[in-house]
C-alpha positions in Angstrom: 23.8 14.4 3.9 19.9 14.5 3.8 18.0 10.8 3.9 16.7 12.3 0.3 20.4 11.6 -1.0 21.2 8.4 0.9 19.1 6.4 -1.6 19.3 8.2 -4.9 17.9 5.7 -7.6 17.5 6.3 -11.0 14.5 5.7 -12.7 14.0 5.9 -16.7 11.0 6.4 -18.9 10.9 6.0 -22.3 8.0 7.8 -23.5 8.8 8.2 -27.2 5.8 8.6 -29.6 3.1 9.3 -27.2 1.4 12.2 -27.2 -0.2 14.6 -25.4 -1.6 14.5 -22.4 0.3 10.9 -22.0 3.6 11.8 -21.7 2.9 14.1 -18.5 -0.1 11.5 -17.1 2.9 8.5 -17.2 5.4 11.5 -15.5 3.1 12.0 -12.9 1.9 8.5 -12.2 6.2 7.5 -11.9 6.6 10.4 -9.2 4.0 9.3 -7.2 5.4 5.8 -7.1 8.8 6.7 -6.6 10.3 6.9 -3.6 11.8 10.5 -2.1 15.1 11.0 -3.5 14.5 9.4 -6.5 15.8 10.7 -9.9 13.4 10.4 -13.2 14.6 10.8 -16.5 12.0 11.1 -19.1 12.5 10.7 -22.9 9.8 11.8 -25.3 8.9 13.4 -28.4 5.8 15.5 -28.0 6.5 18.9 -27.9 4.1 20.1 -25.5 6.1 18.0 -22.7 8.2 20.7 -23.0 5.7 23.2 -21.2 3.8 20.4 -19.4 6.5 18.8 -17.5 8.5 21.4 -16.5 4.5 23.0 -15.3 4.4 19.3 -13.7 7.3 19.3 -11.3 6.1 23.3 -10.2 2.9 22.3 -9.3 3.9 18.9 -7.5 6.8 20.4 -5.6 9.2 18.3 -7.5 12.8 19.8 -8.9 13.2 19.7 -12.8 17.1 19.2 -12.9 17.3 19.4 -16.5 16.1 19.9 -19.6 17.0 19.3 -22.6 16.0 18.9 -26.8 18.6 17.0 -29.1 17.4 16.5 -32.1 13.5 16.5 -31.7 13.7 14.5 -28.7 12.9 16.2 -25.0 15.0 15.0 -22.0 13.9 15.8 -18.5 15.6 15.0 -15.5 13.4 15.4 -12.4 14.7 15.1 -8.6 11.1 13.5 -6.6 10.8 15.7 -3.8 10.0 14.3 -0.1 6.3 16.2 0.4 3.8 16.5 3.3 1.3 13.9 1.6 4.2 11.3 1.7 3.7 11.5 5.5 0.2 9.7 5.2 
C-alpha cells in the first residue's frame, strides 16, 4: 500500500450555479490545498467544466477518476496526486 492510500479523505465541492471560469478556479484552488491522496468530488452545472476539468487534472498531474452528467449536473471525481512541488 502506497502512503497516497493510507490517508484517503474525501473532499466535496458543491459548485452548482457558478459559471465559467469559477468552477475550475475553486477545483484548482481545493487540489492545491488538499493533501496527497486526497479524493475530490465536484458537483456543478456549467457545461464547460466538462472540458475544463477533466483539461485541469491533465495539466496538474492529477487522476480524473470519473466523470459523470445526470440530468444537467457534472460530477467529477478527482484522485490529488503526490507531485514534485509538494516536496517544497
Amino acid at each position: 500500500m502506497c502512503p497516497e492510500d493510507a490517508a484517503r479523505e474525501t473532499l466535496h465541492l458543491d459548485l452548482r450555479g457558478l459559471k465559467c471560469p469559477l468552477p475550475v478556479l475553486h477545483t484548482r484552488r481545493a487540489l492545491a490545498r488538499a493533501n496527497p491522496g486526497t479524493r475530490l468530488v465536484v458537483r456543478c452545472t456549467d457545461p464547460m467544466a466538462a472540458i475544463d476539468i477533466p483539461h485541469l487534472a491533465h495539466e496538474t498531474g492529477h487522476v480524473l477518476e470519473q466523470q459523470s452528467i445526470e440530468n444537467g449536473e457534472l460530477t467529477f471525481r478527482l484522485l490529488r496526486r503526490s507531485l514534485q512541488s509538494d516536496e517544497r
